[in-house]
Backbone of each chain as ProteinMPNN parsed JSONL, in Angstrom:
{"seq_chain_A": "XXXXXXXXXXXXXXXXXXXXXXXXXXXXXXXXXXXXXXXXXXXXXXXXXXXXXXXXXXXXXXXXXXXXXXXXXXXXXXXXXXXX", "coords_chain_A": {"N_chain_A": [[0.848, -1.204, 0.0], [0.688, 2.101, -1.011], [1.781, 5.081, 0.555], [-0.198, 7.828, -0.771], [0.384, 10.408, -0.657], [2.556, 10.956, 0.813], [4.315, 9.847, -1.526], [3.597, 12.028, -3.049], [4.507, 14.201, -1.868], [7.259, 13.255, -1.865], [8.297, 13.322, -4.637], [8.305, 16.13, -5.41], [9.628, 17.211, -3.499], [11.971, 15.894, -3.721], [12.484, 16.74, -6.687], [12.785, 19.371, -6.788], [15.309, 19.726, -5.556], [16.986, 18.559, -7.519], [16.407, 20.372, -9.626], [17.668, 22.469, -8.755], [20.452, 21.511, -8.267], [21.047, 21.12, -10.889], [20.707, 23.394, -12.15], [22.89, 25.072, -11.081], [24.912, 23.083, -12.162], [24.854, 23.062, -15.329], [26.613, 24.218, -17.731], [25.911, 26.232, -19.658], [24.465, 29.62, -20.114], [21.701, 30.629, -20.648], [20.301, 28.17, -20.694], [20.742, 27.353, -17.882], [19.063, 29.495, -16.888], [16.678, 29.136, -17.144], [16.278, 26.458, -15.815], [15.919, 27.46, -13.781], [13.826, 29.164, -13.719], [11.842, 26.958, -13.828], [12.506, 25.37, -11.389], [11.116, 27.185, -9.709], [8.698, 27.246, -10.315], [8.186, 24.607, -9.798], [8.415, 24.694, -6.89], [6.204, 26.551, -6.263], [4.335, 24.343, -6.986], [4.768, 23.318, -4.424], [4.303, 25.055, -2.327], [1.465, 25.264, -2.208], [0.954, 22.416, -1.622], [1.687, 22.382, 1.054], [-0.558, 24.636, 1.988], [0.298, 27.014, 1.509], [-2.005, 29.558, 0.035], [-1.501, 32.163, -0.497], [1.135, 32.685, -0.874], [2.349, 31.056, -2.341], [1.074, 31.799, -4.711], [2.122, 34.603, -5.173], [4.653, 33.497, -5.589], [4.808, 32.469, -8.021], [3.615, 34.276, -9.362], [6.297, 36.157, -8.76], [8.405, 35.096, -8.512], [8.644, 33.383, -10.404], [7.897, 34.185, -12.65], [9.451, 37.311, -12.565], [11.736, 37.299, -11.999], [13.021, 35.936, -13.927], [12.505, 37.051, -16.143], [13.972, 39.621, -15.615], [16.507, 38.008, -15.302], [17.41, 37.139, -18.028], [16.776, 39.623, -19.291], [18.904, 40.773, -18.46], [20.842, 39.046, -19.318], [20.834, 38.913, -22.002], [21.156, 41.253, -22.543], [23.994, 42.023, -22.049], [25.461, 39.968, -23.671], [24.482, 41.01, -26.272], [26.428, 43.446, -25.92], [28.482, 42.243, -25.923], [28.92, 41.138, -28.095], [28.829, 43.3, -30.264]], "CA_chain_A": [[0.0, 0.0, 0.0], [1.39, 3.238, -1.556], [0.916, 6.242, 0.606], [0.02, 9.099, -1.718], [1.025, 11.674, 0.267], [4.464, 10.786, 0.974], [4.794, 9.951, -2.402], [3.854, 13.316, -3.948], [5.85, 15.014, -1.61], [8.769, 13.008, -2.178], [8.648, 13.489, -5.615], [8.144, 17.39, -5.34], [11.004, 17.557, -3.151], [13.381, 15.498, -4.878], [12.664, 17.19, -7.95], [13.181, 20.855, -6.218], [16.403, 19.73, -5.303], [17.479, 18.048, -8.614], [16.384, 21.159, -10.554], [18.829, 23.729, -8.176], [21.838, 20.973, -8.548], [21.303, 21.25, -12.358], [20.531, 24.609, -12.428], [24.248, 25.431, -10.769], [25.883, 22.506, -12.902], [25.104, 23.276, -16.266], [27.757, 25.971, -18.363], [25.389, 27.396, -20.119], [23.818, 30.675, -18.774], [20.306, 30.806, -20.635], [19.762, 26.872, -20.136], [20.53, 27.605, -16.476], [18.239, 30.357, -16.112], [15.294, 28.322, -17.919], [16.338, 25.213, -15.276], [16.159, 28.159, -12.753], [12.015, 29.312, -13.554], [10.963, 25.664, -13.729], [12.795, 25.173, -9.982], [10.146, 28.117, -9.404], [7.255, 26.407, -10.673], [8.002, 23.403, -9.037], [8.061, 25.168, -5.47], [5.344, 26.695, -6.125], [3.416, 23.708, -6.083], [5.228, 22.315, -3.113], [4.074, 25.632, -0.851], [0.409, 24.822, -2.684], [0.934, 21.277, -0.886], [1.843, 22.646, 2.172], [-1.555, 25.086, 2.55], [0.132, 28.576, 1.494], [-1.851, 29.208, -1.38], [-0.836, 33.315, -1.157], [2.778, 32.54, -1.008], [2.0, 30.196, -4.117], [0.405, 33.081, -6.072], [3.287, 35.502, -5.225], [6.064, 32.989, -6.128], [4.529, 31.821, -9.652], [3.737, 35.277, -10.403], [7.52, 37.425, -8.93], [9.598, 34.22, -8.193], [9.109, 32.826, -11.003], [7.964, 35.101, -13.669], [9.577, 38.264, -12.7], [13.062, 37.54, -11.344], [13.368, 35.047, -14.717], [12.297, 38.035, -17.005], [15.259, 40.189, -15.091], [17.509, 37.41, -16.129], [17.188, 36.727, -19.099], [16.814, 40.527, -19.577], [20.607, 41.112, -18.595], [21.804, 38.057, -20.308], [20.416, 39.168, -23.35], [22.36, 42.942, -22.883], [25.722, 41.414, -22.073], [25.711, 39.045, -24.685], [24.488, 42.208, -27.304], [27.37, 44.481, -25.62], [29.358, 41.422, -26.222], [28.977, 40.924, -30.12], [29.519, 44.618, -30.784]], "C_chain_A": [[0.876, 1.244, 0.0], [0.802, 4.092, -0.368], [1.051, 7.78, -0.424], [0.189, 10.093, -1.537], [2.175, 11.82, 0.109], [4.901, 10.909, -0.367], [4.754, 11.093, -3.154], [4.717, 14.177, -3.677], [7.596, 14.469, -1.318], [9.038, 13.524, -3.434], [8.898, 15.408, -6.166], [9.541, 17.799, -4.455], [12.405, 16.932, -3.687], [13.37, 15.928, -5.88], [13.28, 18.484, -7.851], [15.023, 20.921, -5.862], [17.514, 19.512, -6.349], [17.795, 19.591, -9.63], [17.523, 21.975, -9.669], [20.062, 23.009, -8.456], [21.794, 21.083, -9.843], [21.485, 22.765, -12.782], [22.532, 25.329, -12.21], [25.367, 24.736, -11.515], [25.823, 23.016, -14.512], [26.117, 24.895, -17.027], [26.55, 26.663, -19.087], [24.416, 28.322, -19.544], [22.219, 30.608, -19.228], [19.557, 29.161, -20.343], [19.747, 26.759, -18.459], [19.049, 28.54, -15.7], [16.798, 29.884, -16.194], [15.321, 26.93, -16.542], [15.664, 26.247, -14.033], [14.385, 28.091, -12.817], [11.527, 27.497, -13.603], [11.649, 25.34, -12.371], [11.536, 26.453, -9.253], [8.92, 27.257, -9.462], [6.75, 25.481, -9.52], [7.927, 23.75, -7.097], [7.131, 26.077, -5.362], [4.232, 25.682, -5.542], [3.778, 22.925, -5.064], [4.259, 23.28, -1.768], [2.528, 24.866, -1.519], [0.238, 23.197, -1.897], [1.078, 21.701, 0.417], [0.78, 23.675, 3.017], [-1.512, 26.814, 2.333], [-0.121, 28.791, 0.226], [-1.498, 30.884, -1.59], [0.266, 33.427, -1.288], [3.29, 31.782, -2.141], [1.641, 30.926, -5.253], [2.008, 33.919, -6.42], [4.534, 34.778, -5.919], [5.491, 32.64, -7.451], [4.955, 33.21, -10.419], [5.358, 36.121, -10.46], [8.873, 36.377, -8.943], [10.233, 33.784, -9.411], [9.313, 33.509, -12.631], [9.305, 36.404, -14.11], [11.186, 38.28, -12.613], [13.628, 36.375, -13.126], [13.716, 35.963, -15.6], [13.904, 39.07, -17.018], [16.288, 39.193, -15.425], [17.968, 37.628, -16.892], [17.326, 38.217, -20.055], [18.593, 41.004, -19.607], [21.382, 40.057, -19.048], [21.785, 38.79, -21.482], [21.628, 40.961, -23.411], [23.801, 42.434, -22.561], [26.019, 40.898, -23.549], [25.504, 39.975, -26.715], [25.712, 43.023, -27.198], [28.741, 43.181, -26.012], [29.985, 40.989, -27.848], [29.459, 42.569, -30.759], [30.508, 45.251, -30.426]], "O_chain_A": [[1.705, 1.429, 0.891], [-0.404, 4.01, -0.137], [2.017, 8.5, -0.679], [0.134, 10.873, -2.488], [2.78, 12.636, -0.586], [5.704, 11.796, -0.655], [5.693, 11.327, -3.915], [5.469, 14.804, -4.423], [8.606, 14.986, -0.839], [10.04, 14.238, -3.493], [9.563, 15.765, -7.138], [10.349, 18.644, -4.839], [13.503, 17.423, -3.948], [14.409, 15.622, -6.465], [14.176, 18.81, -8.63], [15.759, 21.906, -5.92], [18.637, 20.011, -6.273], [18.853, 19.91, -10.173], [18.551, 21.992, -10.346], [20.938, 23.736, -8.924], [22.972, 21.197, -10.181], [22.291, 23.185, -13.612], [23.183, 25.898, -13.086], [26.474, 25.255, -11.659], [26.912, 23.403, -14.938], [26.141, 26.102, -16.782], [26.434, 27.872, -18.886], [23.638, 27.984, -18.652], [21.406, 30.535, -18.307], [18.435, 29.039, -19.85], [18.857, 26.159, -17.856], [18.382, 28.408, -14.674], [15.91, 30.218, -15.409], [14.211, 26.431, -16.356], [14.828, 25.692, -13.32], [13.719, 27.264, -12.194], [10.411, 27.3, -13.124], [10.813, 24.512, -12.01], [11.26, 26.284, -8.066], [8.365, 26.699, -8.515], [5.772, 25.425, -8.774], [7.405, 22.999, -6.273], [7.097, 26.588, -4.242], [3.549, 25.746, -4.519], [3.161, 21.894, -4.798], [3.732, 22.806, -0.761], [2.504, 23.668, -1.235], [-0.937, 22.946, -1.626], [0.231, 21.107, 1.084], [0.877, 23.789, 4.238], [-2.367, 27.655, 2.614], [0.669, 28.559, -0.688], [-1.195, 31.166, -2.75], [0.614, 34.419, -1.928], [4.376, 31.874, -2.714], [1.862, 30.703, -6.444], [2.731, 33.885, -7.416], [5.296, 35.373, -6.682], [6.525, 32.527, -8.11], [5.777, 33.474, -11.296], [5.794, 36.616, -11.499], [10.019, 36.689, -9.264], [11.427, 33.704, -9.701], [10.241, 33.458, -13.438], [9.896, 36.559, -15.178], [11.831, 39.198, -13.119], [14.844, 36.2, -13.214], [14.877, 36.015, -16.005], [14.681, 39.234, -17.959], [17.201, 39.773, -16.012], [18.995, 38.306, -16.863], [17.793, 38.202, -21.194], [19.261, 41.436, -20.547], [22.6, 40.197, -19.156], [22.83, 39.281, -21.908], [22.494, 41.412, -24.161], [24.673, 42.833, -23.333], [26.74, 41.457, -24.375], [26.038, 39.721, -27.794], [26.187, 43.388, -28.272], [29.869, 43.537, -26.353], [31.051, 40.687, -28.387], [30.337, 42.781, -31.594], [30.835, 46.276, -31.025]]}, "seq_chain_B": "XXXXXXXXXXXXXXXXXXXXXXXXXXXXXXXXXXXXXXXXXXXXXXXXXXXXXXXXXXXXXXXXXXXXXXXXXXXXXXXXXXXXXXXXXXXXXXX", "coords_chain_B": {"N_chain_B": [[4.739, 15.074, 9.897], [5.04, 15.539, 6.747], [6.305, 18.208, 7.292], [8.469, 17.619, 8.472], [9.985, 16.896, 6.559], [9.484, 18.735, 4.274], [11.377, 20.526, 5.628], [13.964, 19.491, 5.551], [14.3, 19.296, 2.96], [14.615, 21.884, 2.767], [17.051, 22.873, 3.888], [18.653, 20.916, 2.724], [18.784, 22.55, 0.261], [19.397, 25.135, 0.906], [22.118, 24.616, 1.529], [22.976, 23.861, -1.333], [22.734, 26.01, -2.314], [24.399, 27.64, -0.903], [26.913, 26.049, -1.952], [27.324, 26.979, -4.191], [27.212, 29.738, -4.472], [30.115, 30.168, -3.281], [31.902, 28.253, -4.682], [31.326, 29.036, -7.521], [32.101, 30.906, -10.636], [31.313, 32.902, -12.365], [29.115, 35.995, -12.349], [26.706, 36.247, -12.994], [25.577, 33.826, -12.338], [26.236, 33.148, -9.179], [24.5, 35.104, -8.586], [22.003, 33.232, -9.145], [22.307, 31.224, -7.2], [22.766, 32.882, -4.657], [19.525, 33.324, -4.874], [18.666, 30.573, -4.86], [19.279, 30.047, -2.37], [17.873, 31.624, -0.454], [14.804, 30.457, -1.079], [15.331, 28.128, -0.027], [15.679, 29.041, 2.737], [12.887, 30.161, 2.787], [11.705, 28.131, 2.543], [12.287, 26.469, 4.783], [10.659, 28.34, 6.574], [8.082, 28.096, 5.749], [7.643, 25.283, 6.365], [7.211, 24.94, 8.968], [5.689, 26.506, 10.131], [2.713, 25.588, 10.114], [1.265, 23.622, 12.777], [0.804, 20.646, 15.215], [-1.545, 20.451, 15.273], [-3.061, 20.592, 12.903], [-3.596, 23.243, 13.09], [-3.089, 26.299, 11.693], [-0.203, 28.729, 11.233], [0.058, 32.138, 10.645], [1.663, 34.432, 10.397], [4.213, 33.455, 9.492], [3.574, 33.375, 7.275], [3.243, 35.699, 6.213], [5.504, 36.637, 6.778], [7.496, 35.263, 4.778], [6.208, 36.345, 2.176], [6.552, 39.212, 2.361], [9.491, 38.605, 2.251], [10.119, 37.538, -0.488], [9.281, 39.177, -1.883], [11.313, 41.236, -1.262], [13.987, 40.015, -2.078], [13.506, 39.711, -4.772], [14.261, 42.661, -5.238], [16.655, 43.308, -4.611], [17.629, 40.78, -6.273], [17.314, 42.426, -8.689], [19.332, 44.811, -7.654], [21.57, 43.806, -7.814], [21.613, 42.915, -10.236], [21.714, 44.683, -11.906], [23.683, 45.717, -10.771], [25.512, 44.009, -12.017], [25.771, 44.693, -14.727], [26.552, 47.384, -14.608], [28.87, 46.982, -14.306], [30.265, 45.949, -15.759], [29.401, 47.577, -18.351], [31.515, 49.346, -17.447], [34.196, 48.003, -17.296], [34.69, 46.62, -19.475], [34.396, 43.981, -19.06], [33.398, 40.945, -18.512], [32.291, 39.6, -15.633], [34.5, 37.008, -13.589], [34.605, 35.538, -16.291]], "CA_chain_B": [[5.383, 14.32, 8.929], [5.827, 16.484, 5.462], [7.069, 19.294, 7.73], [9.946, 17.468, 8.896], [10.435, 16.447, 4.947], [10.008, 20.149, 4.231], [12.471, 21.086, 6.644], [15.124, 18.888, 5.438], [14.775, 19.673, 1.684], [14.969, 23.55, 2.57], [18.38, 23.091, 4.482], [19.502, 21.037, 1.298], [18.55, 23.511, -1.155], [20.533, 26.043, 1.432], [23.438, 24.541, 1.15], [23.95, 23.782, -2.557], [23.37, 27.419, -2.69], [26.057, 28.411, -0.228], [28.091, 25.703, -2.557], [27.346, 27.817, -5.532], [28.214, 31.074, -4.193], [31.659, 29.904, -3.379], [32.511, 27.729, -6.175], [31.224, 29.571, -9.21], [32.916, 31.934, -10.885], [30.301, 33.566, -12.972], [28.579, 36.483, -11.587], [25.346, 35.886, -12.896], [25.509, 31.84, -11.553], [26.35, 33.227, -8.281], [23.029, 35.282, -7.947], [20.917, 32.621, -9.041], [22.381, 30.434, -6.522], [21.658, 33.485, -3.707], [18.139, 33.018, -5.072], [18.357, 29.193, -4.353], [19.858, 29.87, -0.976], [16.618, 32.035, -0.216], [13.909, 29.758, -1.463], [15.236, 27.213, 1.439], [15.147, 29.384, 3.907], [11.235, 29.914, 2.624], [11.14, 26.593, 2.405], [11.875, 25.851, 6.175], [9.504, 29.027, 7.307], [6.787, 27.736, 5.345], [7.23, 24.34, 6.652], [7.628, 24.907, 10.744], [4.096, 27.242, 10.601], [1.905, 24.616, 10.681], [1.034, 23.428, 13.675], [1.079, 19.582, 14.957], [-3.509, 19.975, 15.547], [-3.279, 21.355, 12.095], [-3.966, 24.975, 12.661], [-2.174, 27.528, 10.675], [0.175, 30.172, 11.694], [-0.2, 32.845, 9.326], [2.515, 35.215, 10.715], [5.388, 33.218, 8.482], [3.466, 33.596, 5.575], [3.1, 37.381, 5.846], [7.056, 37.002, 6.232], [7.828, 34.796, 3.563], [5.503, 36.797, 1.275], [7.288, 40.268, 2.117], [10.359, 38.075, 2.186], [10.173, 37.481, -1.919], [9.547, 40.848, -2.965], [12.594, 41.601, -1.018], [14.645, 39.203, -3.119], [13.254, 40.424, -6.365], [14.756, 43.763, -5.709], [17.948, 42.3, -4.612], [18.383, 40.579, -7.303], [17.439, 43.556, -9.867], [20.239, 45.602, -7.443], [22.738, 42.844, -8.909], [21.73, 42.175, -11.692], [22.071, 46.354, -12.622], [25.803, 45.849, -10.831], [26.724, 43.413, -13.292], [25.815, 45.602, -16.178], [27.196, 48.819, -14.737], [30.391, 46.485, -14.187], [30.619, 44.801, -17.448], [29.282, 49.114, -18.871], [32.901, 50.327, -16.958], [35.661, 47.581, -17.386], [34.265, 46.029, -20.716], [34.189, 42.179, -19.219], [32.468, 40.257, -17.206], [32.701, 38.906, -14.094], [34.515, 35.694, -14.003], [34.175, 35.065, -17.413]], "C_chain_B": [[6.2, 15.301, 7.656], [6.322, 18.115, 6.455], [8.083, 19.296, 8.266], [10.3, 16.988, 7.475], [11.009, 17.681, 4.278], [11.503, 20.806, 4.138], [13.644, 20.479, 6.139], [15.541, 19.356, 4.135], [15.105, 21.192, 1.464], [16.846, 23.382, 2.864], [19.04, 22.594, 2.999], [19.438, 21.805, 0.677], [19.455, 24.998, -0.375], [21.805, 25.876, 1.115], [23.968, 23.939, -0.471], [23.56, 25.604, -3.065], [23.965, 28.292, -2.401], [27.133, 27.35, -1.036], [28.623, 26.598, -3.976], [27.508, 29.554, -5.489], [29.499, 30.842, -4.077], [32.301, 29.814, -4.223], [32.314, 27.898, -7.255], [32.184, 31.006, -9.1], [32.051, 33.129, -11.705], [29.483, 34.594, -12.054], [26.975, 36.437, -11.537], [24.846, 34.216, -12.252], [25.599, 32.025, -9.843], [25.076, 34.332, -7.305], [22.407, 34.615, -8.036], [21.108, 31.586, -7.525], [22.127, 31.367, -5.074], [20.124, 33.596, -3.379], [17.892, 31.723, -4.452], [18.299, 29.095, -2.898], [18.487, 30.655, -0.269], [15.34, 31.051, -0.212], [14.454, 28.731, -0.508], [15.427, 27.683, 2.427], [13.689, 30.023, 3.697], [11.048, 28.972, 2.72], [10.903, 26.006, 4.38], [10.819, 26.591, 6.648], [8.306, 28.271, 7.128], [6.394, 26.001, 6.088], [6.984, 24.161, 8.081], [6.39, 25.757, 11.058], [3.196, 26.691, 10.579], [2.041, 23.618, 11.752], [0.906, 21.673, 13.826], [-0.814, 19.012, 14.967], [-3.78, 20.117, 14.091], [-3.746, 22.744, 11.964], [-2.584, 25.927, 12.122], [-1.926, 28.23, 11.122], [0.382, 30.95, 10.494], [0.997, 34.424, 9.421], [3.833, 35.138, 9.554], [5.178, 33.64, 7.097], [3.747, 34.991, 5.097], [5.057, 37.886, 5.92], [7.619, 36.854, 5.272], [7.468, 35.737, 2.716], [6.16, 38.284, 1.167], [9.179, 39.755, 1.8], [10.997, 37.706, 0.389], [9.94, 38.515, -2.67], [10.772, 41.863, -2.063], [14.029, 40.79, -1.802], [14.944, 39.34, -4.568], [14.082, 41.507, -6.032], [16.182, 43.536, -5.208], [18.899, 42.092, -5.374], [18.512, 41.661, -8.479], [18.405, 44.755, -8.763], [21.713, 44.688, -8.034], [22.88, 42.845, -9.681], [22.482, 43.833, -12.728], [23.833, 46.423, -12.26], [26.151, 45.412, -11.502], [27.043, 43.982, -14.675], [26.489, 46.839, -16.069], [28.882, 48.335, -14.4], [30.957, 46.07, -15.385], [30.503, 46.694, -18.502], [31.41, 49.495, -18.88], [34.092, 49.673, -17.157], [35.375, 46.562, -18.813], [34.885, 44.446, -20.942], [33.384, 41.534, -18.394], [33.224, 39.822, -16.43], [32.943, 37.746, -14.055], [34.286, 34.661, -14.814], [35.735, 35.049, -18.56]], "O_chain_B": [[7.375, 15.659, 7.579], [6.687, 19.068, 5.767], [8.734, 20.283, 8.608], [11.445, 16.547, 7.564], [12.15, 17.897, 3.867], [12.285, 21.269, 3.307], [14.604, 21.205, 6.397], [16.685, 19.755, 3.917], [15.634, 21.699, 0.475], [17.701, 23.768, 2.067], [19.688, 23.325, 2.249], [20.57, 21.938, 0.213], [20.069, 25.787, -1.093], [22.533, 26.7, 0.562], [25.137, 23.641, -0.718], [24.084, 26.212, -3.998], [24.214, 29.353, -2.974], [28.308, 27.673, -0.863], [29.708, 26.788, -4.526], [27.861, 30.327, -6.38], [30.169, 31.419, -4.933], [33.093, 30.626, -4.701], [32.851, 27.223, -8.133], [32.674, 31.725, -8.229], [32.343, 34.304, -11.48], [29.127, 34.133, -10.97], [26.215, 36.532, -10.574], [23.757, 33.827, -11.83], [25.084, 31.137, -9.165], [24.817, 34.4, -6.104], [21.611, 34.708, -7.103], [20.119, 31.266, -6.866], [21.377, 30.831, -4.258], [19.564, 33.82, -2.306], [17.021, 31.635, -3.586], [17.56, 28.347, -2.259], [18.071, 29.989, 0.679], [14.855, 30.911, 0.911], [13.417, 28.341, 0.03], [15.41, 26.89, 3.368], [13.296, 30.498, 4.762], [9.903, 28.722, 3.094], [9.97, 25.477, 4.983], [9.911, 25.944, 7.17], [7.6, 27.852, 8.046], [5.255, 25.58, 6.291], [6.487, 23.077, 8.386], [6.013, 25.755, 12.23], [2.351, 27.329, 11.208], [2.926, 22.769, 11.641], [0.888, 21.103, 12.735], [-1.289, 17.89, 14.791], [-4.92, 19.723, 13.844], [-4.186, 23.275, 10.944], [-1.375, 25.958, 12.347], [-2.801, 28.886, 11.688], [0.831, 30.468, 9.454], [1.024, 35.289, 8.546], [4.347, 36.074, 8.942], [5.915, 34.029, 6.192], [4.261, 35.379, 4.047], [5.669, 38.845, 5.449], [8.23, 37.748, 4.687], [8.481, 36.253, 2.243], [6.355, 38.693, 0.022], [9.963, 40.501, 1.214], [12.204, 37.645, 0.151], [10.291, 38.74, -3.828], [10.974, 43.054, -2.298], [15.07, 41.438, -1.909], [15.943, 39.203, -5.273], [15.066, 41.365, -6.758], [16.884, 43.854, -6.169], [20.054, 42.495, -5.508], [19.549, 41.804, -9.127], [18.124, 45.888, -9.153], [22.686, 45.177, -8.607], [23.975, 42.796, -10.241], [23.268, 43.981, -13.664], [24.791, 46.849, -12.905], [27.145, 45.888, -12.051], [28.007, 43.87, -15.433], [26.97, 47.412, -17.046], [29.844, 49.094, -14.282], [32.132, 45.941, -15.729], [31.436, 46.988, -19.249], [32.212, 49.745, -19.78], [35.11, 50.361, -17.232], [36.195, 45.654, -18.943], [35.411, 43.857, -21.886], [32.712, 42.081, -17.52], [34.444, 39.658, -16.422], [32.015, 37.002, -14.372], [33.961, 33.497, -14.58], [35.645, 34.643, -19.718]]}, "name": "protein", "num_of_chains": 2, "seq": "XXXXXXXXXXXXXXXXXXXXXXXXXXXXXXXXXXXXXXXXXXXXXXXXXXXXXXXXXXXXXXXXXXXXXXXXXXXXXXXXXXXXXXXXXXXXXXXXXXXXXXXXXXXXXXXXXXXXXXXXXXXXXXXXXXXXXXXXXXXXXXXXXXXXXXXXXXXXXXXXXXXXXXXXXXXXXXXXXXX"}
């Protein structure tokens, strides 16, 4: 007998953990930052398991959205200031 | 139960992002991993405010929750150093 509990939140936390060790191993910077918003996601729905669903709103929408956007935003100007 | 599970996967996720401040060299790799190092210390708050009757303390959340829009601006005070650093000595940081 499975419990389905345990098991979702094993799999939610071993995945949370997987995605930050990948996120820090891989060389490249925009595949990192892409490993980075889906480590967002995925702790989103961990607080969402745990009962905070406004701390679940806030992280989808600034954790994961906003701080990705800001990434991705100064990758993108380096990598322009870089070619010219 | 899942709040001592919680609790354990925040501390990991702390420390591979005090490994990744150290050992990177990149300056942008070394904020995301301040980001990581944040998100497990949310991770333990969020998990140690519920109670063992199940009632909800709602105090952490209102920390956590100002706790991530302190992070965001954080990181956009970094993220603007790396550009006004990379603007003034025309390289990057550990690159």
């Amino acid at each position: 007998m499975i419990e389905y509990a345990l098991f979702i939140d094993l799999m939610l936390g071993v995945g949370a953990v997987i995605t930050a060790i990948l996120c820090l191993a891989i060389r490249d910077l925009f595949q990192s930052i892409l490993v980075f918003m889906c480590m967002g996601l995925l702790v989103t729905l961990i607080w969402a398991r745990l009962g905070a669903w406004d701390v679940a709103i806030a992280e989808a929408a600034i954790g994961a959205g906003l701080t990705g956007a800001l990434l991705l935003a100064t990758r993108r100007r380096l990598m322009q200031q870089d070619k010219s | 139960m899942e709040g001592s599970l919680y609790t354990a996967i925040g501390i990991a996720m702390f420390g591979i992002g005090l490994f990744g401040v150290v050992a990177l060299a990149q300056a942008m790799k070394k904020i995301l991993a301040v980001n990581i190092c944040g998100v497990g210390i949310f991770m333990i708050f969020i998990a140690n405010s519920t109670a063992v009757n199940g009632s909800v303390d709602y105090v952490p959340h209102a920390i956590v929750l100002t706790g991530i829009v302190v992070a965001v601006a954080g990181t956009a005070l970094a993220l603007s150093l790396v550009c006004r650093i990379y603007d003034k000595t025309k390289q990057q940081v550990g690159k």
